[in-house]
C-alpha positions in Angstrom: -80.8 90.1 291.8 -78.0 89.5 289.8 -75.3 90.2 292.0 -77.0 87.5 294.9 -76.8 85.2 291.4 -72.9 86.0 290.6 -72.3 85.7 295.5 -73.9 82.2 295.1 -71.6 80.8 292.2 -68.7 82.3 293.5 -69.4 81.5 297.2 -70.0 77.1 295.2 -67.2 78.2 292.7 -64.8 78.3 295.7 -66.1 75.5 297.7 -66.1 73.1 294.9 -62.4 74.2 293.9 -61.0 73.6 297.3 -63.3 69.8 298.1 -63.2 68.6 294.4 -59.6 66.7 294.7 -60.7 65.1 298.0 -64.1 64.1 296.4 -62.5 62.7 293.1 -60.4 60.4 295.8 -63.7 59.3 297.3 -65.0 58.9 294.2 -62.1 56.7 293.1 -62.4 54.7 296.0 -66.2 53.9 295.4 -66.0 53.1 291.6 -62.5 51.8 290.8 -62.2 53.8 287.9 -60.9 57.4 286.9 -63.5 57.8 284.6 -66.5 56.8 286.4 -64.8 59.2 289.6 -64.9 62.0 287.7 -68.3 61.3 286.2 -69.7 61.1 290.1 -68.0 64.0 290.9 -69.0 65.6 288.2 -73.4 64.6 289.1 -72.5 65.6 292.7 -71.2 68.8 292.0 -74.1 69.5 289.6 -76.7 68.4 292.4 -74.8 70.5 294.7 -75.0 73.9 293.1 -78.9 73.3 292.9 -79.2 73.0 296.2 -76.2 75.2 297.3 -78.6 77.5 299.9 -79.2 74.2 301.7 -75.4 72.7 301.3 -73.7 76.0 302.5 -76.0 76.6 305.6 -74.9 72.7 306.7 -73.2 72.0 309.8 -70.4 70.4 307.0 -70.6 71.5 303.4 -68.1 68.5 302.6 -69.9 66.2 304.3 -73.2 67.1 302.6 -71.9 66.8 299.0 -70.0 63.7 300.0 -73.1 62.4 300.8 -74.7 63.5 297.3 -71.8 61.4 296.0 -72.7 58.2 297.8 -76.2 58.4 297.1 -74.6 59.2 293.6 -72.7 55.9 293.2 -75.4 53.6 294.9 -78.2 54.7 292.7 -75.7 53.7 290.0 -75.0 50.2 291.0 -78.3 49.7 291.9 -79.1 50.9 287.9 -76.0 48.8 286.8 -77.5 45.4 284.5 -76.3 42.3 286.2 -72.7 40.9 285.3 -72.0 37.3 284.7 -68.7 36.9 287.5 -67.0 33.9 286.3 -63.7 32.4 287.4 -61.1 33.6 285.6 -61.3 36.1 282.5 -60.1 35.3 279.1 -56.9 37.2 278.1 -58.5 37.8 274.9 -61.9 37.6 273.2 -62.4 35.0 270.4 -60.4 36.3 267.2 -60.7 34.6 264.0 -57.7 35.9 262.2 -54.9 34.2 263.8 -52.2 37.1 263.1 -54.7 39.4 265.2 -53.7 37.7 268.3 -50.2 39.0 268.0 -48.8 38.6 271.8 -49.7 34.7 271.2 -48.4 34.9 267.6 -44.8 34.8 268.6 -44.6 32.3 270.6 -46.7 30.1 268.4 -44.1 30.4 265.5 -41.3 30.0 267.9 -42.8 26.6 268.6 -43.7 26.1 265.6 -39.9 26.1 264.8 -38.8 23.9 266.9 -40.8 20.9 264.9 -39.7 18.5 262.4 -40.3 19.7 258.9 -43.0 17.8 258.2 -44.8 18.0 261.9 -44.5 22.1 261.1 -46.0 21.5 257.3 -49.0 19.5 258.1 -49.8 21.3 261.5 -49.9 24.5 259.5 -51.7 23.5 256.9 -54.5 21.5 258.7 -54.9 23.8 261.3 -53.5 27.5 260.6 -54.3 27.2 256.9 -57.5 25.3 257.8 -57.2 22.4 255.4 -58.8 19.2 255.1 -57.0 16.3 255.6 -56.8 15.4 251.6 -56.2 18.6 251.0 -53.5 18.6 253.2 -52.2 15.9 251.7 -52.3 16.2 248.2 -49.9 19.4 249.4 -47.7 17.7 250.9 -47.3 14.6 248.4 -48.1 12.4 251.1 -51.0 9.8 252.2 -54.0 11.0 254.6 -52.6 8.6 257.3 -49.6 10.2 257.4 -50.5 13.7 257.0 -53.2 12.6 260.4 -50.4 11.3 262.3 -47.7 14.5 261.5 -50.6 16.6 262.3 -51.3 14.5 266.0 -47.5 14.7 266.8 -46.8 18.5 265.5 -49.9 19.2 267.8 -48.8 16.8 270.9 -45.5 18.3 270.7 -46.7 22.1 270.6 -49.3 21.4 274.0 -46.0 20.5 276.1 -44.4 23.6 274.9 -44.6 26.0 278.2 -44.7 29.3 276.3 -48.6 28.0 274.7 -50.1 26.7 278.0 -52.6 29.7 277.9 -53.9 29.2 274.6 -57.2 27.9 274.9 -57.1 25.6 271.7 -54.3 24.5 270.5 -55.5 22.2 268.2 -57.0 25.6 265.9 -54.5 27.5 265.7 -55.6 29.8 262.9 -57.6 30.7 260.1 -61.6 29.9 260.2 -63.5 27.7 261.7 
């Protein structure tokens, strides 16, 4: 009894070795990810050597454990919880820390640089340092008027700068809410 045991695995052993690359591609095809392709692969192949008396006497083997791996990949979208599909996807999720964001972080301070002094000083304190607007401008030895209107320009000038078009809001740049 053993020995029909050890004909069986290698008779599937062999079968699975030779269709696996194809089925991977199928797989691929159907999910859109290596992972998930190797993961429906995987469930077919199981299903496969349960049933491999039925799949070996089919008229096509292949065929009958590509099928397994449709069924496979349908009864997983069908089990899949509904996604939101919106528009366009945000490069990044919503970071508090401003110095996480470190692919918009450089081109922030390059445009930061390119303000006058005191622009640069009261955008960064109001908005990356998160400072209120006495606050602001007790640091800066100025009056609140004129630490609002730095702060408007700075800001202004920074939304025309190319390099920060896809930053969502520019006038929070960093810090906490």
């Amino acid at each position: 009894m053993g020995e029909a045991k050890d004909d069986r695995d290698d008779g599937f052993q062999a079968f699975i070795v030779t269709v696996w690359p194809r089925l991977v591609r199928t797989a691929y095809l159907l999910a859109g990810e290596q992972y998930a392709a190797e993961d429906l692969v995987q469930s077919a192949a199981e299903k496969a050597c349960a049933a491999w008396s039925k799949v070996r006497r089919a008229d096509d083997p292949y065929a009958y454990v590509r099928r397994i791996l449709v069924n496979q990949h349908a009864r997983r979208w069908r089990r899949r919880a509904p996604e939101l599909l919106v528009d366009a996807v945000p490069d990044a999720a919503g970071v508090e820390d401003g110095y996480a964001r470190s692919d918009q972080r450089g081109a922030l301070l390059a445009a930061l640089a390119t303000l006058p002094p005191r622009q640069r000083e009261a955008v960064v304190l109001r908005h990356w340092e998160d400072l209120s607007d006495s606050q602001t401008a007790a640091a800066m030895g100025c009056s609140v008027g004129a630490v609002r209107s730095h702060a408007a320009k700075g800001i202004a000038r920074l939304r025309q700068v190319t390099a920060l078009v896809g930053l969502k809001d520019t006038t929070h740049i960093g810090g906490a809410a």
